[in-house]
Structures are given as structure tokens and as C-alpha cells.
N, C-alpha and C positions, 0 to 999 in steps of 0.2 A: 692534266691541265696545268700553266703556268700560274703559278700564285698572281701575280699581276691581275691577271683575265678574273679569275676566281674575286680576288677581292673589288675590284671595278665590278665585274657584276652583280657582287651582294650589295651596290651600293657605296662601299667604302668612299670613292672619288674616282675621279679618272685616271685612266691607267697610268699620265705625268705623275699625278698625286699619289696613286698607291705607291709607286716605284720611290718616291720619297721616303713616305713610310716606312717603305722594307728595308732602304739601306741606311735609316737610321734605328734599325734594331726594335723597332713596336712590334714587330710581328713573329710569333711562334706556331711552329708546327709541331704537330704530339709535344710540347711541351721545352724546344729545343729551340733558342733565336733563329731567324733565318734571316740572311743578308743579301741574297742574291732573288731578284723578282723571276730571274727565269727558274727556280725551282719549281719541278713538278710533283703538285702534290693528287692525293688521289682522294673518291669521294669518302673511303674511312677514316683518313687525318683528320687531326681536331686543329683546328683555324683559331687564334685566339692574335684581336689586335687592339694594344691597348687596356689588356684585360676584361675582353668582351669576345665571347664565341662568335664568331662569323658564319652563319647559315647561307648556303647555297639560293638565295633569291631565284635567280636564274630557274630552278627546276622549276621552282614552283610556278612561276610567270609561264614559262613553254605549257605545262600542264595544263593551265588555268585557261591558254588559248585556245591548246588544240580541243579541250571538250567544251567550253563555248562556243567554238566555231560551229559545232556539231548541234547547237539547244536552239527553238525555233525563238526566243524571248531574245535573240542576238543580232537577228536578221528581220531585214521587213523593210516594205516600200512604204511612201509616202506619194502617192500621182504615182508619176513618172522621177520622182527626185531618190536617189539611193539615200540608206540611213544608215547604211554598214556596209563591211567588205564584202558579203556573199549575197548582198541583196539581187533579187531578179529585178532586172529592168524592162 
């Protein structure tokens, strides 16, 4: 994955913004500056921007949707009006 995309989805800022970031030298990979946003990093690199680890948000959020999509406390009608995405109408 590009470091850009990685740091935008942990959060960082937006991809303009992290790409700032990266080419003013805030961000290391294993421990080594990186100045180019299209570097690909992979998910055992350590991310550090600013002197703060950067955790993969990303995973957790896809995880978090696809097994609530799955849990009945996620879905549910009201009448006829939907209360969520998998609701029966």
C-alpha cells in the first residue's frame, strides 16, 4: 500500500495533507525518513509520524463493519421507515 493512502486512512489528514507531511521529512519507515508518498510500505513496517506509531485504523473499521453487519442489534425496522443498511422493508 502507498504510504499516502496508509496515513490518510489512519487518520493523519487527507491525502493533500499527508503528502505534505511526507515531503517534509515527519515520517519514518522501520525507523528510516521517507520523502517520497508513493512509497510502498507493507503491513509489518512500523509507521512513525511526528514521533507517534501510526496504527492501521482502516483494518479495524472494515472488521468492525463486516461483523456488525452480521449482529441482529445492527438492523431493524421501525413501520415501514429503514433504521439501517440491511434493514427489511
Amino acid at each position: 500500500m502507498r504510504l499516502d493512502k496508509y496515513l490518510s486512512n489512519a487518520g493523519i489528514g487527507s491525502r493533500k495533507d499527508v503528502k505534505n507531511i511526507i515531503s517534509s521529512g515527519r515520517v519514518t519507515v522501520n525507523g528510516t525518513p521517507v520523502r517520497d508518498s508513493g512509497f510502498h510500505i507493507s503491513e509489518s513496517d512500523d509507521v512513525v509520524c511526528d514521533n507517534n506509531a501510526v496504527s492501521p485504523v482502516f483494518k479495524f473499521l472494515f472488521e468492525f463493519k463486516v461483523s456488525s453487519a452480521h449482529s441482529a442489534s445492527s438492523v431493524g425496522s421501525v413501520g415501514k421507515r429503514s433504521t439501517g443498511p440491511f434493514s427489511e422493508r
